[in-house]
VORO-382443 format. One record per atom (N, C-alpha, C): residue in one letter; x, y, z. Coordinates in steps of 0.02 Angstrom, whole numbers, plus 50000, padded with zeros to 5 digits. Layout:
<rs>
AXYZ
...
</rs>
This chain:
<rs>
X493064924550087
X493474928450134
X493894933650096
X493964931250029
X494574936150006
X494244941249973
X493654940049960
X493144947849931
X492994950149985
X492914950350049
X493084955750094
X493704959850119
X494324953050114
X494904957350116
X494804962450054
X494814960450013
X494784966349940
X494564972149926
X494154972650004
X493934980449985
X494354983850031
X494624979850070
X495284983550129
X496064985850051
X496094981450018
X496794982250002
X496334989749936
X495664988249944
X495644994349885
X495675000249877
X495805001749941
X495815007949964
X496925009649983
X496985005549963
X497755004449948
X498015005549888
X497265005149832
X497645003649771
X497715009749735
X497555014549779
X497465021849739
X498325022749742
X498695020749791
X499395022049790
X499975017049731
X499425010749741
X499945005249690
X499705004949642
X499225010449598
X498845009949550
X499315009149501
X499835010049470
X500255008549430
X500605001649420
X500634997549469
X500464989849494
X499724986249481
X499344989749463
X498634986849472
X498714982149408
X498744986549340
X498634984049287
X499104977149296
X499584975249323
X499784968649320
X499554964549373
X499274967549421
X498994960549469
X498124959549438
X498024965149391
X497324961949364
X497324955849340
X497784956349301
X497834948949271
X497854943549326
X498134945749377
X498144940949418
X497444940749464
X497044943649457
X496734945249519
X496114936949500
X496024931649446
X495574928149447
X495784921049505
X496784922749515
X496754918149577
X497064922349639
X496744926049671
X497004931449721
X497064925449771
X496934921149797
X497314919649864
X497994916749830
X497984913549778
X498554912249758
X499264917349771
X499014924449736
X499334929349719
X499454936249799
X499024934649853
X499154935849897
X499554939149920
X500314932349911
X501114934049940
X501134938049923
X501074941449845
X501654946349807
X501184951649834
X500634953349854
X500314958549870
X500514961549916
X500474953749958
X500794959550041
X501584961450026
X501904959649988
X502494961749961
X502524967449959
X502004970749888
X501934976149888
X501964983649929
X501234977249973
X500914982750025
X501604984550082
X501814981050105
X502574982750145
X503014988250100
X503084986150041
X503344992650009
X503075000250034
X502404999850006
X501975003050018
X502025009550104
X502045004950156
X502175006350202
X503065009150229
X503265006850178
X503955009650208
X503785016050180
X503755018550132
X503535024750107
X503295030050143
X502825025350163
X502465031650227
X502815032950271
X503035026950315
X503585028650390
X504025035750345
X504135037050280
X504695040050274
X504245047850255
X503815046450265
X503335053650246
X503185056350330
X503135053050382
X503095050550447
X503485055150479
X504165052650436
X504775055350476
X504875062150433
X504805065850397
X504715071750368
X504475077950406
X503655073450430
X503385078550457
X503505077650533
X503955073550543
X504205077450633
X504775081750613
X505005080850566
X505615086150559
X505495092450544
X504875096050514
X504315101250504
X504065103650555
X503795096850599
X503475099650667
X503955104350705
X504605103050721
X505035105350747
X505285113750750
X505645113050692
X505385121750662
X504805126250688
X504285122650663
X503855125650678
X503295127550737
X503785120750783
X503605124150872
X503935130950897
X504365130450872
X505025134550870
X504765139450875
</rs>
């Protein structure tokens, strides 16, 4: 099951690629290591909401 999740979070990892090199080490017990991922990935996502909120503030102006 978790080598199919894995190709979902890999397309994630182009952003946490600087994180990668330490969950490699981890990656021979990934359900173990899981938690700290989705950890990550929530990081991950706040980020965006804040790229989110950028471009409605752009949109605006530029209905204008």
């Amino acid at each position: 099951m978790a080598s199919g999740q894995r190709s979902v979070v890999s397309g994630q990892w182009s952003a946490v690629s600087g994180q990668r090199s330490v969950v490699s080490g981890q990656w021979s017990v990934v359900s173990g290591q899981w938690s700290v991922v989705s950890g990550q990935r929530s990081a991950v996502s706040g980020q965006r909401s804040v790229v989110s909120s950028q471009r409605s503030v752009v949109s605006g102006p530029t209905g204008q």
